[in-house]
C-alpha positions in Angstrom: 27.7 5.3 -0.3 23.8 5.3 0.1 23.2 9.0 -1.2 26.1 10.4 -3.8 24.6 13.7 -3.8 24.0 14.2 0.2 27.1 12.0 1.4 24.8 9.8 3.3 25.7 6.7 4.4 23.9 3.4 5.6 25.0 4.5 9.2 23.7 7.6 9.3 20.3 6.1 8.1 20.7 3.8 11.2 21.3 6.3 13.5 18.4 8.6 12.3 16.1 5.6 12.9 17.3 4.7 16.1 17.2 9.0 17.2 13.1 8.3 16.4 13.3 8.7 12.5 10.5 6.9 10.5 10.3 8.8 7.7 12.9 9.7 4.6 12.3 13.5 5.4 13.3 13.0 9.4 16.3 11.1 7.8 17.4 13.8 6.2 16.6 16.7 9.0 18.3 14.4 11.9 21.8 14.4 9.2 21.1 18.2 8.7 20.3 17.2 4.7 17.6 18.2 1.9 16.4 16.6 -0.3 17.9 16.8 -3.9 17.5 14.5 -6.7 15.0 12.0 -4.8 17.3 9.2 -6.1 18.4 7.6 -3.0 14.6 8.0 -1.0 13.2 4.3 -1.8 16.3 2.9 -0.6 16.2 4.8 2.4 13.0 4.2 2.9 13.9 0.0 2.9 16.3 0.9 5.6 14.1 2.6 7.7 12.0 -0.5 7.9 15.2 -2.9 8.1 16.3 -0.8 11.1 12.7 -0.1 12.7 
């Protein structure tokens, strides 16, 4: 589990990026997620670049 507190997953990171997501806050809007504790944001934002 990427994100504990939003039960965000590697997938749905992948998906967000590949729906036109290239930022951490379109991330969470394409899952239908806010942002809580921040703790997960510099991993997703690796991903983001793995998956662009």
């Amino acid at each position: 589990m990427l994100c504990p507190c939003l039960s965000l997953k590697k997938k749905h990171v992948r998906r967000a990026v590949a729906d036109g997501a290239s930022t951490v806050a379109k991330v969470y809007r394409l899952n239908g997620k806010k942002a809580r504790c921040g703790k997960c944001a510099r991993k997703i934002k690796k991903l983001i670049e793995k998956y662009s």
